[in-house]
Backbone as CSV, one residue per row, in Angstrom:
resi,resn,N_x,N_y,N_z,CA_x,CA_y,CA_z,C_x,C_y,C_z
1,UNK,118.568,136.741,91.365,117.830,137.471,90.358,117.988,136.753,89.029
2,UNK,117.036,137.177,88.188,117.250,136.288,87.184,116.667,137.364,85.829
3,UNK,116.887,137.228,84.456,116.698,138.190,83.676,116.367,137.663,82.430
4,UNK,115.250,138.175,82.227,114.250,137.365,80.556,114.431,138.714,79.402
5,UNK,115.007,138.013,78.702,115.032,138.921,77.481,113.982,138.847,76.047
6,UNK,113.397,139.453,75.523,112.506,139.321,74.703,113.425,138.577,73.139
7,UNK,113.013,137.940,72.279,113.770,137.538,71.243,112.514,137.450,70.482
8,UNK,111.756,138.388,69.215,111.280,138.322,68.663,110.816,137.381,67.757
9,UNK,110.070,136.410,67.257,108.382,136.982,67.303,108.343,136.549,68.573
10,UNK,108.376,135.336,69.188,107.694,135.080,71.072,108.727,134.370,71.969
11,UNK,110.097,135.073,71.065,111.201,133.878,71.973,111.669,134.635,73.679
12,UNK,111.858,133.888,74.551,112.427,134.711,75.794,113.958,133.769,75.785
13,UNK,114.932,134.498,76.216,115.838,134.176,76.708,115.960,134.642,78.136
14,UNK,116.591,133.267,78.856,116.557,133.845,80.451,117.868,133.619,81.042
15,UNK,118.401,134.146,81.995,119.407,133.910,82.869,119.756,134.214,84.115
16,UNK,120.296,133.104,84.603,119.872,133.541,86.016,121.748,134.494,86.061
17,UNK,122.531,134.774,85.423,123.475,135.300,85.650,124.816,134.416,85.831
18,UNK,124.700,133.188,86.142,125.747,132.476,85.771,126.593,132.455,84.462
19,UNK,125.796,132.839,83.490,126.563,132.626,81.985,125.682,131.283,81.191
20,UNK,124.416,130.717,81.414,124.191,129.824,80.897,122.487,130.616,80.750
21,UNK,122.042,129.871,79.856,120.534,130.587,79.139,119.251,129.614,78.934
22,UNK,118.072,129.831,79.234,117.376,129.427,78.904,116.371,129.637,77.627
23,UNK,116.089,129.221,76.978,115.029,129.379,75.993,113.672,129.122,75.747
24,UNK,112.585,130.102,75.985,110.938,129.889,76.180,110.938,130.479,74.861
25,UNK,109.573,129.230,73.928,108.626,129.937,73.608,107.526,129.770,73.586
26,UNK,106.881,130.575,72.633,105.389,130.489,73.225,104.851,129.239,72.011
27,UNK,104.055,128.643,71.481,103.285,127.079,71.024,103.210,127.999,69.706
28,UNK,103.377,127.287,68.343,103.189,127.800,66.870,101.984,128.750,66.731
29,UNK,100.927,127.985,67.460,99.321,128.738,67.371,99.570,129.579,68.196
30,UNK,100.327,130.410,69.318,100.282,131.574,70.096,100.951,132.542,69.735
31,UNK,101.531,132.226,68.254,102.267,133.733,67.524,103.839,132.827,67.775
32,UNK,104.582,131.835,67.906,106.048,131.287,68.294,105.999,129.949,67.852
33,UNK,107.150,129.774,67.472,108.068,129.001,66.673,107.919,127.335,66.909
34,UNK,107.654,127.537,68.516,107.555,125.998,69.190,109.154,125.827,69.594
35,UNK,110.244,126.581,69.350,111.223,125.848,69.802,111.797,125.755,70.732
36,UNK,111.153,125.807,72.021,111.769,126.152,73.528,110.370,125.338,73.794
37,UNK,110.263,125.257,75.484,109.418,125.013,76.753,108.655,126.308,76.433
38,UNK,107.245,126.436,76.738,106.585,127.643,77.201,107.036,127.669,78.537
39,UNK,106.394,128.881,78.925,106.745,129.396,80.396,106.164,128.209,81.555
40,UNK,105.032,127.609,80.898,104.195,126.510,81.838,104.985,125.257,82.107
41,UNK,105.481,124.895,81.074,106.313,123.948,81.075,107.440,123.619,81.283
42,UNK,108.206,125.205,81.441,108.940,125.583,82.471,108.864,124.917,84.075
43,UNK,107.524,125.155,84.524,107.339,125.383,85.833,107.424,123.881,85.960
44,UNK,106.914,123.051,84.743,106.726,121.782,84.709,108.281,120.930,85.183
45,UNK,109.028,121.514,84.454,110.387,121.353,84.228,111.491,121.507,85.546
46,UNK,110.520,122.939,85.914,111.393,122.907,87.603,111.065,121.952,88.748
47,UNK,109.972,121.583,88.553,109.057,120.711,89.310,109.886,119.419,89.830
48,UNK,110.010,118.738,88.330,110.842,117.681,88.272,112.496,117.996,88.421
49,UNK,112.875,118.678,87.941,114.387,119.166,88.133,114.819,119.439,90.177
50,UNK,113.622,119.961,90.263,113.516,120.510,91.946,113.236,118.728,92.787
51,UNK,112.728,118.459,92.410,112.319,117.083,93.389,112.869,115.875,92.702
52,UNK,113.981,115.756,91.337,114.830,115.045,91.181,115.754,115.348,91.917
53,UNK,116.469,116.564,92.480,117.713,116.722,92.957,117.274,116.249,94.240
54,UNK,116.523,116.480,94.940,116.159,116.139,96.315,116.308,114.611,96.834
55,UNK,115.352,113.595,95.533,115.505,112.365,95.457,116.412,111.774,95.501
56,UNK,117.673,111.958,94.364,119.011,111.686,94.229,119.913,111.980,95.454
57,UNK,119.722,113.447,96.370,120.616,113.141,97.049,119.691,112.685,98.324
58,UNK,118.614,112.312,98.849,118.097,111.514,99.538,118.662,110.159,99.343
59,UNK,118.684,110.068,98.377,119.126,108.339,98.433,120.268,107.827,98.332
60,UNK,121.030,109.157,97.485,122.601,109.343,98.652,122.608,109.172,99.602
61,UNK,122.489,110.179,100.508,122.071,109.704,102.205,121.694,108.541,102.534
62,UNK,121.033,107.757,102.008,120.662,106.469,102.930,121.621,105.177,101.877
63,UNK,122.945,106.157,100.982,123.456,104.868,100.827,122.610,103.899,99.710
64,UNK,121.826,104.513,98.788,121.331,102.997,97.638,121.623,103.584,96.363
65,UNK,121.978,102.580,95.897,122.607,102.495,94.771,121.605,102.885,93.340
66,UNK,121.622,104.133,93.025,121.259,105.068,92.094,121.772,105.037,90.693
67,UNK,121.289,104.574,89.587,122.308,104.434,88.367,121.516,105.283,87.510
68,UNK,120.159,105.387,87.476,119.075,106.272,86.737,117.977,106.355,87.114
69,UNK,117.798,108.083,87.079,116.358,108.706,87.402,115.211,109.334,86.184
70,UNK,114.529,108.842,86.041,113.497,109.572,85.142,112.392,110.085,85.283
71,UNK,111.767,111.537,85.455,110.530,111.868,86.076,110.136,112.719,85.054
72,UNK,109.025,111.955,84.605,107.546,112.467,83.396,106.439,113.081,84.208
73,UNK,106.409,114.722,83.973,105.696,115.388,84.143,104.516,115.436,83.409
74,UNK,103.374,115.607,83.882,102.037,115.937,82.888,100.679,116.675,84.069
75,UNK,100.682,117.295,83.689,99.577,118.560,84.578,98.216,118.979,83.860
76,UNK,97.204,119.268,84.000,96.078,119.651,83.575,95.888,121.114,84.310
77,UNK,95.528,121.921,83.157,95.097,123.336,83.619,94.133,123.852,83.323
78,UNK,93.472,124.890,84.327,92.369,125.296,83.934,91.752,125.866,82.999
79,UNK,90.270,125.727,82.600,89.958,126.302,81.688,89.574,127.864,81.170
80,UNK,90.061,128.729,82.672,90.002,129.631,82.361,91.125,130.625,83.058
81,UNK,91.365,131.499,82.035,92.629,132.237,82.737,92.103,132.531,83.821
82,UNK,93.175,132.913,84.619,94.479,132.725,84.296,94.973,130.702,84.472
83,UNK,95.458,130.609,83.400,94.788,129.087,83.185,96.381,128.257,84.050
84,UNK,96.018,128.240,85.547,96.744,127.860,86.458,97.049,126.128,86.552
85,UNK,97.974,125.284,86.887,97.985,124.301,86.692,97.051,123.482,87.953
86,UNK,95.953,122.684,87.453,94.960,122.127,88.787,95.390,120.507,89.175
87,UNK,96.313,120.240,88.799,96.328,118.891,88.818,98.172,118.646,87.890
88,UNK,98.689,117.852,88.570,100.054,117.504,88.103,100.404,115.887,88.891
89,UNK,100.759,115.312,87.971,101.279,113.984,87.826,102.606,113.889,87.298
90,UNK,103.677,113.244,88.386,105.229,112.746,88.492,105.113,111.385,88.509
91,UNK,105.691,111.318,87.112,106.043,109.196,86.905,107.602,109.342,87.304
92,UNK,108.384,108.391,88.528,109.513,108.435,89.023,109.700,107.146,88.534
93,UNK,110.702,106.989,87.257,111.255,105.465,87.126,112.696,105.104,87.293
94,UNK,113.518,104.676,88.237,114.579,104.861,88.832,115.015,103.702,88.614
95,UNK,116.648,103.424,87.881,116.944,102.203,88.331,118.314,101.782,89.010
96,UNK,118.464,100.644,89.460,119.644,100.551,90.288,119.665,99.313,91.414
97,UNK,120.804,98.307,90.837,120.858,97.429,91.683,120.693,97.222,93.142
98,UNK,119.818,96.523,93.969,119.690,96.788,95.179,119.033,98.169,95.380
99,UNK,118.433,98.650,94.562,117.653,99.941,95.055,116.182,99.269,95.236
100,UNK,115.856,99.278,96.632,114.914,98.813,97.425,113.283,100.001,96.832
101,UNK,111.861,99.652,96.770,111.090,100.740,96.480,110.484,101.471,98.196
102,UNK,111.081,101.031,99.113,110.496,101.496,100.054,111.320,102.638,100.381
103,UNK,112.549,102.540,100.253,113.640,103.791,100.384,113.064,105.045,99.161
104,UNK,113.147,104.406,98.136,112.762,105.018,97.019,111.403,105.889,97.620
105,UNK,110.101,105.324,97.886,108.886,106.096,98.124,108.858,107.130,99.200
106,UNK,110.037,107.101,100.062,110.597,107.428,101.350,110.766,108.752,100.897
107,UNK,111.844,108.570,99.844,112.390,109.853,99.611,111.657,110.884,98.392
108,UNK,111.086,110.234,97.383,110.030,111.631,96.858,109.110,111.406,97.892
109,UNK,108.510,110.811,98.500,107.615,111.533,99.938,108.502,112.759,100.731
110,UNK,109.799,112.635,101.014,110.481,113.900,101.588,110.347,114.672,100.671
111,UNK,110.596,114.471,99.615,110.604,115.460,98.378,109.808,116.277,98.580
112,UNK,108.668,115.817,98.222,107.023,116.701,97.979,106.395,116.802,99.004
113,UNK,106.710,116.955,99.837,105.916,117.012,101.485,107.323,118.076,102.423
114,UNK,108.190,117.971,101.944,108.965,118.562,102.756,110.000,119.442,102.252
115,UNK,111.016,119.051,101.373,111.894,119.699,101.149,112.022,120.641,99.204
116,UNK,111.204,120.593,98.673,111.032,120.497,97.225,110.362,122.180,97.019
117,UNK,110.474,122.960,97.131,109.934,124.257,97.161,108.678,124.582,95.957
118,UNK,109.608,124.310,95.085,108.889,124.370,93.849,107.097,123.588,93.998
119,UNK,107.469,122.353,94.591,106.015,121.745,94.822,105.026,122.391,96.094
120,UNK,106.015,122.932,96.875,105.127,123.686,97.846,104.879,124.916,97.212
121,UNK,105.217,125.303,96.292,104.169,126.658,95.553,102.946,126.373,95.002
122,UNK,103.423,125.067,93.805,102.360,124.659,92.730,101.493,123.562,93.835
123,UNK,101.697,123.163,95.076,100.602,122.677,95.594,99.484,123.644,95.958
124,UNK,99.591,125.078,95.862,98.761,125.917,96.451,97.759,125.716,95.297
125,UNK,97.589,125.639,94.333,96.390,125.673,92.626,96.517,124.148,92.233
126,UNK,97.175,122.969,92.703,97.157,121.616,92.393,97.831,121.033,92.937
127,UNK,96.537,119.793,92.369,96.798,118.383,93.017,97.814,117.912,92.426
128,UNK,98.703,117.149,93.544,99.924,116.551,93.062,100.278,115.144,93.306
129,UNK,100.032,114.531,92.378,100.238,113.077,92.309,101.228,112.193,91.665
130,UNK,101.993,111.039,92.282,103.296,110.643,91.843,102.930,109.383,91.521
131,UNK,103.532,107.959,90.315,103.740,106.847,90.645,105.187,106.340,90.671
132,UNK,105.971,105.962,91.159,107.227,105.042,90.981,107.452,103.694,90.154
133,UNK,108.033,103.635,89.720,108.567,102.338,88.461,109.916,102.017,89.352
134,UNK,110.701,101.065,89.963,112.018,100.470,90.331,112.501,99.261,89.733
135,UNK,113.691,99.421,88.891,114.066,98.639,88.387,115.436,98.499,88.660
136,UNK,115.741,97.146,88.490,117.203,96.986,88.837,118.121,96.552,87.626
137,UNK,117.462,96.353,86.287,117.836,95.711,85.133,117.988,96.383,83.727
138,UNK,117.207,97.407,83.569,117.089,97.700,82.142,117.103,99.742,82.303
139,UNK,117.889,99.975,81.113,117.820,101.778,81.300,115.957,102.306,81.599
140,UNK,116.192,103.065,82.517,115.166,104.108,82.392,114.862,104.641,81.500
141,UNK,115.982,105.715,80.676,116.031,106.719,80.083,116.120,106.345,78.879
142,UNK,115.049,106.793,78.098,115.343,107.019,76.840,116.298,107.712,75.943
């Protein structure tokens, strides 16, 4: 279970009960502050959070050497409410010596086809499309 608390003018605080919190709000022009994720970008957020963990320990499992993961979300939604996400794009730029891209494509293919929940919801209202970046030399992460 999980529990959203209202924080006036459009802030939510959430928790799933562990003791740790999330913070939504809603965009300056929707009546809020801008200083959180909206709720959409949330989903955006689990997306990648849900099919990074999958990736990482996929490639645990097969043993390759993982030093950094980075996955840039960006989705297009419809133009009319309920304005559902129709289309979502995952940039996976991973780096790590000896990390091969065929293992790599292996495993967000398990990801998003099999084990990733979150993408088997948001595949029901969108298309979901990935590219991979593998590098063995320079940080991912900004």
């Amino acid at each position: 279970m999980v529990t959203v608390t209202w924080v006036p003018p459009m802030q939510f605080s959430g928790s799933a009960g562990r003791g740790s919190t999330v913070m939504m709000d809603a965009a300056q022009g929707d009546g809020g502050t801008g200083t959180g994720p909206t709720p959409m970008e949330n989903l955006l957020l689990a997306l990648a959070g849900c099919t990074g963990m999958d990736v990482v320990s996929i490639l645990r499992k097969m043993r390759m050497p993982l030093e950094e993961l980075r996955i840039d979300v960006s989705g297009e939604r419809a133009a009319d409410h309920p304005r559902v996400f129709t289309s979502i794009h995952l940039h996976y730029a991973l780096r790590g010596a000896g990390l091969d891209a065929e293992s790599v494509e292996k495993a967000v293919t398990l990801s998003l086809d099999k084990y990733c929940s979150v993408a088997a919801m948001l595949k029901r209202t969108a298309k979901i499309a990935y590219d991979i970046a593998v590098s063995a030399e320079r940080s991912v992460v900004a």
